[in-house]
C-alpha positions in Angstrom: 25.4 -3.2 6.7 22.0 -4.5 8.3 18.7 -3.6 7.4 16.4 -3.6 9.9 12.8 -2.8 10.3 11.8 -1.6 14.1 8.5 -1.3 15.0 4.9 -1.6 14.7 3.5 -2.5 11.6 -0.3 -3.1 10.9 -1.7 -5.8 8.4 -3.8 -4.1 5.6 -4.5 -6.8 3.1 -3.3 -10.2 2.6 -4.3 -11.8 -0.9 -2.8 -15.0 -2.8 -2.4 -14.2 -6.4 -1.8 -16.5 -9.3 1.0 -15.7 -11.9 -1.3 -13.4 -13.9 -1.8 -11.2 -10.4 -5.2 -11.7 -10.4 -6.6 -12.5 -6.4 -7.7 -16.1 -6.0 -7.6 -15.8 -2.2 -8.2 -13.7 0.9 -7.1 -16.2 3.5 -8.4 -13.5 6.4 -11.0 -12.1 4.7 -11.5 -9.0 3.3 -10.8 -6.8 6.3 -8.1 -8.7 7.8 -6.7 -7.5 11.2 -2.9 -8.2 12.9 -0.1 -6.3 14.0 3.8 -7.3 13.5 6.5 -6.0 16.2 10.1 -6.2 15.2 12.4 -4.8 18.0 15.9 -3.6 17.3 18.0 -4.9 20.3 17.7 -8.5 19.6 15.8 -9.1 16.3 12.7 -10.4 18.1 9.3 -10.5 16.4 5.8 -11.2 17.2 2.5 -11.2 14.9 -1.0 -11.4 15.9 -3.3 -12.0 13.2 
């Protein structure tokens, strides 16, 4: 069985953590903005950041 994941997703956060999971990045800041579309037919995928 396939998982799949169709649809619109919106980025919230994007951190970089060390081991411990504390933060030692924000590579887009802290209010980072981008979308990811996965479409069921063929797999496709696109991301704007």
């Amino acid at each position: 069985m396939q998982t799949t994941l169709p649809g619109t997703w919106k980025l919230l956060s994007w951190t970089v953590s060390n081991g411990g999971g504390d933060v030692i990045s924000e590579p887009f800041g802290s209010s980072p903005r981008g979308l990811l579309v996965y479409t069921e037919a063929f797999g496709d995928r696109s991301v704007l950041l």
